[in-house]
C-alpha positions in Angstrom: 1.6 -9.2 -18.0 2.1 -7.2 -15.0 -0.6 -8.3 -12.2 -0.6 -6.8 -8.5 -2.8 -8.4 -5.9 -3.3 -7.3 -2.7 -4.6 -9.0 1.0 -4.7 -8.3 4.2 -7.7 -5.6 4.4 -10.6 -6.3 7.0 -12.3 -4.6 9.9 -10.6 -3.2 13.2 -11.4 -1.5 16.1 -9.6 1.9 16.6 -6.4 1.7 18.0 -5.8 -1.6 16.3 -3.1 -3.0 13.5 -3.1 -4.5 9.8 -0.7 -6.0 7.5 -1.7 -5.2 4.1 0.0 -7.4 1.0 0.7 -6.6 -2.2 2.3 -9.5 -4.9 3.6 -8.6 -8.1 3.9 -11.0 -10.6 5.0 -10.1 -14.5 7.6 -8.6 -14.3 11.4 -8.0 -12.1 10.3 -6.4 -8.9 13.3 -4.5 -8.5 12.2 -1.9 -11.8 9.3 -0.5 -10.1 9.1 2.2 -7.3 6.3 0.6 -5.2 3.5 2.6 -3.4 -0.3 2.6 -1.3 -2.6 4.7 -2.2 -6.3 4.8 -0.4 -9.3 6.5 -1.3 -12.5 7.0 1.2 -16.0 7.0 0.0 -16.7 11.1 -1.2 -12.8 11.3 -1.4 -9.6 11.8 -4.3 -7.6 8.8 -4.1 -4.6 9.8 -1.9 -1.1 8.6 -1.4 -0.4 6.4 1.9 3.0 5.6 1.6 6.2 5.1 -1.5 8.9 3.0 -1.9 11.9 2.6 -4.3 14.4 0.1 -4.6 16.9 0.9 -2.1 15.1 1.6 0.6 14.2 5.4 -0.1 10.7 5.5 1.7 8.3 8.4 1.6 4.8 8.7 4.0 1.8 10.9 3.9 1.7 13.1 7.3 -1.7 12.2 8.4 0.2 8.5 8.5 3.8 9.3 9.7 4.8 7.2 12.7 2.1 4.5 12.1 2.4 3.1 9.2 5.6 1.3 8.0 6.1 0.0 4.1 8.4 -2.3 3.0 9.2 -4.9 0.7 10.7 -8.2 0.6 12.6 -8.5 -3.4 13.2 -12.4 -3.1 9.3 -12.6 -2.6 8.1 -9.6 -5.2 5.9 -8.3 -1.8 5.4 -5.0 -0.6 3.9 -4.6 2.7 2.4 -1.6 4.6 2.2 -2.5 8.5 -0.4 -0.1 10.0 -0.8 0.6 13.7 -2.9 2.9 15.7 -5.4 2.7 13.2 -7.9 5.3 13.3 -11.6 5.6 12.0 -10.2 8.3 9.2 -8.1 5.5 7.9 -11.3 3.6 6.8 -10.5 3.3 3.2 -10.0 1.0 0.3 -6.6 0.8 0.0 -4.4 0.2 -3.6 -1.1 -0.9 -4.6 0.5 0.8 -7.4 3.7 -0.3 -9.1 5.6 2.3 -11.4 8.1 1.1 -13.9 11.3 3.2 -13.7 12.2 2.8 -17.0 9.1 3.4 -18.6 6.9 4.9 -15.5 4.2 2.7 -16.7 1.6 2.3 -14.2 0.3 -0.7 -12.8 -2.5 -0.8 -10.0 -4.1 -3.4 -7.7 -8.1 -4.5 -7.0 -8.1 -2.7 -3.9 -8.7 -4.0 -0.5 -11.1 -2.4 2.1 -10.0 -1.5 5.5 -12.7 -0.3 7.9 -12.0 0.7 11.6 -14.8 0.9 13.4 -15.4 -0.1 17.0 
C-alpha cells in the first residue's frame, strides 16, 4: 500500500526558512509525478510546487524564487526548501504522489507551517 508521510512543518518568524519532507513507501518512486499542495484555514487547497521524474519542476507564482522542490530517488523523498517565508504562507501543507501509469492519487497527513513573528 502506498503511504506518504510528511515532516518538517513548525512555526517561523517571517523572513525565515523550512525544510518540509515527504517519504513514500509502497511503491517505486520513480512512477509518480510528485507535488505540495497547501491549503489555509477559509481557503481551496492550492498547488505549491510539482515534480516529475526527470527533473521537470513546476511552481506556483505567489512562491517562485523561494521555494525549491526536489527529490532524492535512492531515498523515495521529496523535499520542498522554503525561504523568505511570509505570513500568507501559513498553511498546512500536503504531499501528493500521482501514479503515471494509472494517475492514481495518493496524499499525505498534512503538516502545519505557521509564520508568525
Amino acid at each position: 500500500q502506498v503511504q506518504l508521510v510528511e515532516s518538517g512543518g513548525g512555526l517561523v518568524q517571517p523572513g525565515g526558512s523550512l525544510r518540509l519532507s515527504c517519504a513514500l513507501s509502497g511503491s517505486a518512486f520513480s512512477f509518480y509525478t510528485m507535488g505540495w499542495y497547501r491549503q489555509a484555514p477559509g481557503n481551496q487547497r492550492e498547488l505549491v510546487a510539482t515534480s516529475r521524474t526527470g527533473g521537470i519542476t513546476n511552481y506556483a507564482d505567489s512562491v517562485k524564487g523561494r521555494f525549491t522542490i526536489s527529490r532524492d530517488s535512492a531515498k523515495n523523498t521529496m523535499f520542498l526548501q522554503m525561504d523568505s517565508l511570509k505570513p500568507e504562507d501559513t498553511a498546512i501543507y500536503y504531499c501528493n504522489g500521482m501514479n503515471r501509469f494509472s494517475s492514481r492519487e495518493y496524499w499525505g497527513q498534512g503538516t502545519q507551517v505557521t509564520i508568525s513573528s
